[in-house]
C-alpha positions as CSV (number, residue, x, y, z in Angstrom):
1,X,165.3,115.3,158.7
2,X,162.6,113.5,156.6
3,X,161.1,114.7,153.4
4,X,157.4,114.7,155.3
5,X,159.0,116.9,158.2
6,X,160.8,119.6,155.7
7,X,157.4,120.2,153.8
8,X,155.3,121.0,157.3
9,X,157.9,122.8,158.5
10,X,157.8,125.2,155.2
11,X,154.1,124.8,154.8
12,X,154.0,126.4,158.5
13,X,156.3,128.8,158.2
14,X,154.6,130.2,155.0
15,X,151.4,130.1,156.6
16,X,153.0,131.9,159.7
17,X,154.6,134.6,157.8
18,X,151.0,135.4,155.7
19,X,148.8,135.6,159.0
20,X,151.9,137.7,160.1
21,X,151.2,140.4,156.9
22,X,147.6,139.7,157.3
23,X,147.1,140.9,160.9
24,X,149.8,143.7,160.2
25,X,147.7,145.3,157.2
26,X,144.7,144.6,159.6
27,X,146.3,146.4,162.8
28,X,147.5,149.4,160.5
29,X,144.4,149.7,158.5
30,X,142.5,150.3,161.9
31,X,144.2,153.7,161.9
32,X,143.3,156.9,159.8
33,X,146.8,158.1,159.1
34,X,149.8,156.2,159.0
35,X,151.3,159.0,161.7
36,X,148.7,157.9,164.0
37,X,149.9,154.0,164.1
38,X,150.4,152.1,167.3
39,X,153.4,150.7,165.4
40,X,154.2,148.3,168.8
41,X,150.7,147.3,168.9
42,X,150.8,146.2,165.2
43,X,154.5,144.1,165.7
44,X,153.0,142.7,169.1
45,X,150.0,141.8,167.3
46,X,151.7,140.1,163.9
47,X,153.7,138.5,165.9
48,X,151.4,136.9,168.7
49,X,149.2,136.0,165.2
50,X,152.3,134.4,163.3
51,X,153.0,132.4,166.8
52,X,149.1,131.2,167.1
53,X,149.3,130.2,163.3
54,X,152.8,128.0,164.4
55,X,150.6,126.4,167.5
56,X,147.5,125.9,165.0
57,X,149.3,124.0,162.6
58,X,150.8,121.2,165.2
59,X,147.0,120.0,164.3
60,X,147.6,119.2,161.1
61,X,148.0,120.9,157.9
62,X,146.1,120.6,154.9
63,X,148.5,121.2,152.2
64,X,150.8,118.6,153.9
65,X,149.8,115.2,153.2
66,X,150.9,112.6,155.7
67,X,150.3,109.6,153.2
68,X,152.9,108.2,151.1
69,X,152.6,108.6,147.3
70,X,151.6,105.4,147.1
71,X,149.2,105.1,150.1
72,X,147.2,108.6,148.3
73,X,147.0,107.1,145.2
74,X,145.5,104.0,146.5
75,X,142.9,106.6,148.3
76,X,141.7,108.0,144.8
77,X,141.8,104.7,143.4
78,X,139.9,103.1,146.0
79,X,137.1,106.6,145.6
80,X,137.1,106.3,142.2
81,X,136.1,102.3,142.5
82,X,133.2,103.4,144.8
83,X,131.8,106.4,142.3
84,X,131.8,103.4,139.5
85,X,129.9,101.0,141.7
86,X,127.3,103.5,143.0
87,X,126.8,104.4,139.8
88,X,126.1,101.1,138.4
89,X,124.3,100.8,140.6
90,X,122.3,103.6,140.1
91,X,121.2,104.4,143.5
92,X,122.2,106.5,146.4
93,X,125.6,106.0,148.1
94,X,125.2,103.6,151.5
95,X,125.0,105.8,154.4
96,X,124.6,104.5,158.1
97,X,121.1,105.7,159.5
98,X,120.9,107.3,162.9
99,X,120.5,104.2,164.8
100,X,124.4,103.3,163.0
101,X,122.9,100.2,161.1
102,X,123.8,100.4,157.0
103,X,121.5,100.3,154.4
104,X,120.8,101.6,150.9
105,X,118.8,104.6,150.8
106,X,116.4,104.6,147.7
């Protein structure tokens, strides 16, 4: 198993177990005594929750990057080198207008 596949599969287990305890505190906090608590409801509920969180992440994850080390450093170099020539050039960022053609906005 890669290194890339390990940290998703932790990062979305983590982020299944917390929506898990979130929508349990949620379900039993609807009540007004903990006698009166649908305590099926509230492990149907976490657990539907912690399965929609599992489904949800096969979209992506943000605390799992999919680039290499190399490949995200090259990212913030690459932004970095755009912020300097913006602002030495002392003018608005490009940005396409609506009709999609490119030009420097003043």
């Amino acid at each position: 198993m890669s290194i890339h596949a390990r940290e998703w599969i932790t990062a979305a287990l983590v982020r299944a177990v917390r929506t898990l305890a979130q929508t349990a505190v949620a379900l039993i906090g609807t009540t007004a005594v903990i006698e009166a608590v649908d305590w099926q409801l509230v492990a149907s509920g976490s657990a539907l929750a912690a399965i929609l969180s599992l489904l949800t992440s096969l979209a992506g994850l943000p605390e799992v990057d999919p680039r290499t080390e190399t490949e995200r450093l090259a990212d913030e170099q690459a932004d970095a080198d755009r912020r300097a020539i913006v602002a030495a050039l002392d003018t608005e960022p490009v940005r396409p207008d609506p009709d999609g053609v490119v030009r420097w906005h003043e």
